[in-house]
BARO-65373 format. One record per residue (C-alpha): z, x, y; residue in one letter. Coordinates in steps of 0.25 Angstrom, whole numbers, padded with zeros to 4 digits, always signed. Layout:
<nodes>
ZXYa...
</nodes>
This chain:
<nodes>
+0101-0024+0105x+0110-0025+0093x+0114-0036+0084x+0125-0039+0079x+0131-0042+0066x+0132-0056+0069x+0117-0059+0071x+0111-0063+0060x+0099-0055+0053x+0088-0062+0058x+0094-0059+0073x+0096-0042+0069x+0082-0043+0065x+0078-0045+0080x+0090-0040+0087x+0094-0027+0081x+0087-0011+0084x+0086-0017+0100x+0087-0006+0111x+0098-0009+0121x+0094-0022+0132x+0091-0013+0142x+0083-0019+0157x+0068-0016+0154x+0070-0011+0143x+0063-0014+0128x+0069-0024+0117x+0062-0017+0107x+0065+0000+0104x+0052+0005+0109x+0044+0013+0099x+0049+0028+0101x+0036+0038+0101x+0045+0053+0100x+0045+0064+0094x+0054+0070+0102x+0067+0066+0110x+0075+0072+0122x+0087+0080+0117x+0102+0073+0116x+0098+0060+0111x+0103+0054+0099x+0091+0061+0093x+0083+0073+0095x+0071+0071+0089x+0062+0059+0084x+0066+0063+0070x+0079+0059+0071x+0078+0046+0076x+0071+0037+0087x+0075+0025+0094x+0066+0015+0088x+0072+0021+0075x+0086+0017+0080x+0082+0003+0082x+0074+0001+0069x+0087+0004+0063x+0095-0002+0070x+0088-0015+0067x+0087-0013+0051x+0102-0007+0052x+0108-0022+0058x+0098-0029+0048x+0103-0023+0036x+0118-0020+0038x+0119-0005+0042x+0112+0008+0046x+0097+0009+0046x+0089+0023+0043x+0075+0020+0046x+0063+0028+0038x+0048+0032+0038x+0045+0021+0028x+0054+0014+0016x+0051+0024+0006x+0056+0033+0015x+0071+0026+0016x+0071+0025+0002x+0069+0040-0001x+0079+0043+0009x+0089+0036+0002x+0084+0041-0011x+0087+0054-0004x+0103+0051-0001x+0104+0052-0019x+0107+0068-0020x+0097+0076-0029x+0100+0072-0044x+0106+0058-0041x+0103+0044-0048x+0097+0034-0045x+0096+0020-0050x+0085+0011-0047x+0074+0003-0052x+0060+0004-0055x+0054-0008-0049x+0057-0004-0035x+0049+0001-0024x+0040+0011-0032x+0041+0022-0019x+0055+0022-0023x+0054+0021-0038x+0043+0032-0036x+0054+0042-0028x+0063+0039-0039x+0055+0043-0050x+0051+0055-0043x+0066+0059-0038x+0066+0059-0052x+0054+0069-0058x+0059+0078-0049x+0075+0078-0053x+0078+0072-0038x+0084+0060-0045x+0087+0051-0056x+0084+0036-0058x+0090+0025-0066x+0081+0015-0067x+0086+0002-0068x+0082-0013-0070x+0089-0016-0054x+0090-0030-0058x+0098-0028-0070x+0112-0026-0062x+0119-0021-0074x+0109-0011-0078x+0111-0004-0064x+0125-0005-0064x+0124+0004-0076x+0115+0013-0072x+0123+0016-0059x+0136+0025-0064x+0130+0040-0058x+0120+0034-0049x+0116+0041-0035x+0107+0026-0030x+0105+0013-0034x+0092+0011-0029x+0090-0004-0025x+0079-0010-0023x+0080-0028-0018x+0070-0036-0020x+0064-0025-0029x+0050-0022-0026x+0040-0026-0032x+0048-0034-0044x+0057-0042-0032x+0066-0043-0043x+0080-0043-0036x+0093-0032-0040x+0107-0037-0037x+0111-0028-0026x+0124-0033-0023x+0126-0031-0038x+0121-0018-0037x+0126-0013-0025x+0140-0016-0030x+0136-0009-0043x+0133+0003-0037x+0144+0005-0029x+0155+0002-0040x+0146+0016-0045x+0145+0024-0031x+0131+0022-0031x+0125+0019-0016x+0116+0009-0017x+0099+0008-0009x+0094-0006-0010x+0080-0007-0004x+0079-0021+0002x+0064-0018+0008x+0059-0032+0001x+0071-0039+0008x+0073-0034+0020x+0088-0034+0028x+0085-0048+0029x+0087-0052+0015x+0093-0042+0009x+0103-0030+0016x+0108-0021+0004x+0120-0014+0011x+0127-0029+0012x+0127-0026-0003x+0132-0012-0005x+0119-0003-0003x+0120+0008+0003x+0107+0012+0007x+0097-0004+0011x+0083+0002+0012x+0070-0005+0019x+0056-0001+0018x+0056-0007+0033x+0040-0007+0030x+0042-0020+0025x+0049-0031+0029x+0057-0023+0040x+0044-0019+0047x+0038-0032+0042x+0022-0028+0047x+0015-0020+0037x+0015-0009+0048x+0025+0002+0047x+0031+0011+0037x+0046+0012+0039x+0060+0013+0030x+0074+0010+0032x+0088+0012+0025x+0100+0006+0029x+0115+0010+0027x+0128+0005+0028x+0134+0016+0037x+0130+0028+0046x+0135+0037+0035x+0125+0032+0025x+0113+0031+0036x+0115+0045+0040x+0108+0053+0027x+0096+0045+0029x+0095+0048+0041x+0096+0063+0038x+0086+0061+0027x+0076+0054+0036x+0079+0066+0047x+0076+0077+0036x+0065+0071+0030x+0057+0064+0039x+0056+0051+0036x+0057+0045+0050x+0051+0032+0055x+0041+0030+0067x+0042+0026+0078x+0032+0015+0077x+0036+0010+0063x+0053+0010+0068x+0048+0001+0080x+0038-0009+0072x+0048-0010+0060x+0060-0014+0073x+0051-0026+0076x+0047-0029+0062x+0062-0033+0061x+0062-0042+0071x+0055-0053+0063x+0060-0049+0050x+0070-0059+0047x+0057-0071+0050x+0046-0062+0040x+0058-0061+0031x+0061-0076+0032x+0044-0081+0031x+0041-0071+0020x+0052-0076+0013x+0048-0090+0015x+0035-0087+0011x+0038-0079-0001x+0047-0089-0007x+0036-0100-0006x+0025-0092-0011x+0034-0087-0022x+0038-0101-0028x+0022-0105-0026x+0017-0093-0034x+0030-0094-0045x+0022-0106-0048x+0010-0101-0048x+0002-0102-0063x-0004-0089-0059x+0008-0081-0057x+0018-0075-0067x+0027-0071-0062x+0034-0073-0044x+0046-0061-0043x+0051-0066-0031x+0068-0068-0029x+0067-0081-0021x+0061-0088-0032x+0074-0095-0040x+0068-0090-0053x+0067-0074-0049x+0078-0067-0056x+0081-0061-0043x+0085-0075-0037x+0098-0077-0038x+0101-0063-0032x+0092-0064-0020x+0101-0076-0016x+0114-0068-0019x+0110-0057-0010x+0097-0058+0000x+0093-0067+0011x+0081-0070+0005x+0069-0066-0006x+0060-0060+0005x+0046-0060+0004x+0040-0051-0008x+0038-0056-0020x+0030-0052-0033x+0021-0060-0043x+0014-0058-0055x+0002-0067-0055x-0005-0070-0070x-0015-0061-0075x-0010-0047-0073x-0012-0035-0063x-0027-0038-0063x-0025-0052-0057x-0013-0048-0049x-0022-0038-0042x-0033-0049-0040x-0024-0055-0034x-0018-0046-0023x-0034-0045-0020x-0035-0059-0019x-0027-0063-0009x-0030-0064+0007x-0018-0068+0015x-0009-0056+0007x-0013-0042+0006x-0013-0034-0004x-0005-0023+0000x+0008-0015-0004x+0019-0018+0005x+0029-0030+0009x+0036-0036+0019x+0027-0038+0031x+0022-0050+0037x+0009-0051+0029x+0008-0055+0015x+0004-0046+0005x+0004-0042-0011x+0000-0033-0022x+0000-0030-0035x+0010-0018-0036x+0006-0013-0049x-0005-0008-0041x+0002+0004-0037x+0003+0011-0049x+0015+0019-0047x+0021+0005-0047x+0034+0004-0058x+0028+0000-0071x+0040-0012-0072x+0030-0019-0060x+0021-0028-0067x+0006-0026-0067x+0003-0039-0060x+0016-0038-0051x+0010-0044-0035x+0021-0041-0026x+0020-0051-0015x+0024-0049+0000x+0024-0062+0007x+0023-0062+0021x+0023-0073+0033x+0011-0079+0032x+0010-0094+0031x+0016-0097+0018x+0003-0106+0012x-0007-0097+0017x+0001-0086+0010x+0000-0095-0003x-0014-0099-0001x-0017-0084-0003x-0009-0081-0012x-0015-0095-0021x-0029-0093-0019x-0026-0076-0021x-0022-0081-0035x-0033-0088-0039x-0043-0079-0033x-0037-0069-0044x-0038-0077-0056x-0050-0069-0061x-0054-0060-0049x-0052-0046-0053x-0045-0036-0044x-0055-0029-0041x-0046-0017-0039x-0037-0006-0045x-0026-0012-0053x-0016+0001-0048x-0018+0009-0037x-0016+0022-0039x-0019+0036-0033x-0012+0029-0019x+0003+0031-0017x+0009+0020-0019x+0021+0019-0012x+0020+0006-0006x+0029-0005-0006x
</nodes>
């Protein structure tokens, strides 16, 4: 089944990547188990593409406004858009993004791979001037862990007035609030691990393109190098995307009500969250997105000693290092010590899932006021582990 461009996304998110209505036949594109295929098909062996790929794709394609490239994981996608900048090229980009990313760049650069411009991506102007010679501008929207918000339309049309190409990763927003190549990117990237998947049970990445033409050398560089999805994670990311636009929708609501209690909260600091009126980011979310999603990031009173107290403390949300599925979760990300030095100490990114809103907040209450003088009780920086989680 396909859908067309007059369904609306919440409608794509269920009827597109179908197999054919065929009598007796499945709704759903079964899981493939093959290594190897019979000879003069549309492909010749399992590394060049399967079925339940196909459909994967062609359900985040129709999503997000273009061609869908499916990868092993989200780190995965970005490198292989990294990998379409030719040996020598620049980059500009910032360091609060995705430290997996930040981390490839930096070491594209020790080894004379690439070079990177390092840029405040809220500061439109400074970007525009560090664009004349660029290869990338490397987008990342809601920035993670900050959530602050860049202005990609802005941006976009910055970098094109240049001939610069353009990859926004909208992992944190999803295809449902936010679909880069509407604006002018040229590559939309998704860790679909996340919100795409939506479960906490699969590793899986995904670009999207404008054209074929585009799509083409990623899927060349996902052929040569390896970096091919499973069979099982293809198939549970497909039916994750059927109930994205109502996770989407709860851990929005939910987000936006926890958000506003904590911003009023004596024990916190600082909320960084763009659906909050005050955010800096605010104003742009409305120009641009569907929504602020479900992440934010707050800095309670007291420091990364309390902050890490508080991750410990809670019940209902677990401390753990990845966003976007149903269950709630935090951490203090200045845990991970390859973490960017701009990430302050006490930063606790907050994944807000569909629970029940109150129960969520009685958690999240009585977590801050077990904390108060409760030590941690654990490392303040986790170290020795790779840490190349979200």
């Amino acid at each position: 089944m396909t859908s067309g461009p007059q369904h609306r996304r919440e409608t794509v998110a269920i009827a597109a990547g179908r197999p054919a209505r065929v009598s007796g036949a499945p709704f759903n594109e079964p899981i493939t188990l093959a290594s190897a295929l019979h000879a003069d098909g549309p492909t010749g062996y399992a590394r060049d593409g399967l079925r339940s790929w196909a459909a994967l794709e062609a359900a985040v394609g129709a999503l997000d406004g273009g061609h869908a490239v499916s990868f092993s994981s989200g780190l995965a996608a970005c490198a292989a858009v990294l990998a379409q900048v030719q040996i020598g090229g620049t980059v500009v980009a910032a360091r609060t993004i995705y430290m997996g990313v930040r981390q490839m760049l930096e070491e594209a650069e020790n080894t004379g791979r690439l070079v990177t411009r390092w840029v405040d991506l809220t500061d439109t102007d400074a970007v525009a001037d560090a664009m004349p010679g660029a290869d990338l501008l490397w987008i990342e929207a809601p920035q993670n862990p900050l959530m602050a918000l860049a202005d990609v339309p802005a941006l976009a049309a910055s970098a094109s007035t240049a001939g610069v190409p353009v990859a926004v990763d909208a992992t944190l927003a999803s295809p449902m609030l936010l679909r880069p190549l509407e604006h002018g990117a040229t590559w939309s990237i998704h860790s679909a691990t996340k919100y795409l998947g939506g479960h906490a049970d699969l590793l899986l990445g995904v670009v999207v393109t404008a054209d074929p033409a585009t799509a083409e050398p990623l899927d060349h560089h996902r052929h040569l190098h390896g970096a091919t999805p499973g069979a099982l994670e293809t198939y549970l990311a497909l039916r994750g995307i059927r109930t994205l636009p109502l996770r989407i929708q709860r851990a929005q609501e939910n987000a936006l009500e926890l958000a506003a209690r904590l911003a009023a909260h004596p024990e916190i600091e600082r909320v960084r969250y763009c659906g909050l009126p005050a955010d800096p980011g605010h104003q742009r979310m409305r120009a641009f997105m569907d929504g602020p999603g479900g992440v934010l990031a707050i800095e309670p009173t007291g420091g990364a000693e309390r902050a890490e107290a508080l991750c410990h403390a809670t019940e209902l949300f677990t401390h753990a290092t990845s966003f976007g599925g149903v269950e709630s979760t935090l951490e203090r990300r200045k845990r991970w010590s390859e973490e960017s030095d701009e990430v302050p100490p006490a930063l606790v990114r907050v994944n807000v899932g569909c629970e029940h809103v109150e129960d969520l907040w009685d958690d999240l209450a009585h977590a801050l006021q077990r904390s108060r003088t409760a030590p941690s009780g654990r490392r303040s920086a986790t170290r020795g582990a790779r840490a190349s989680g979200r």
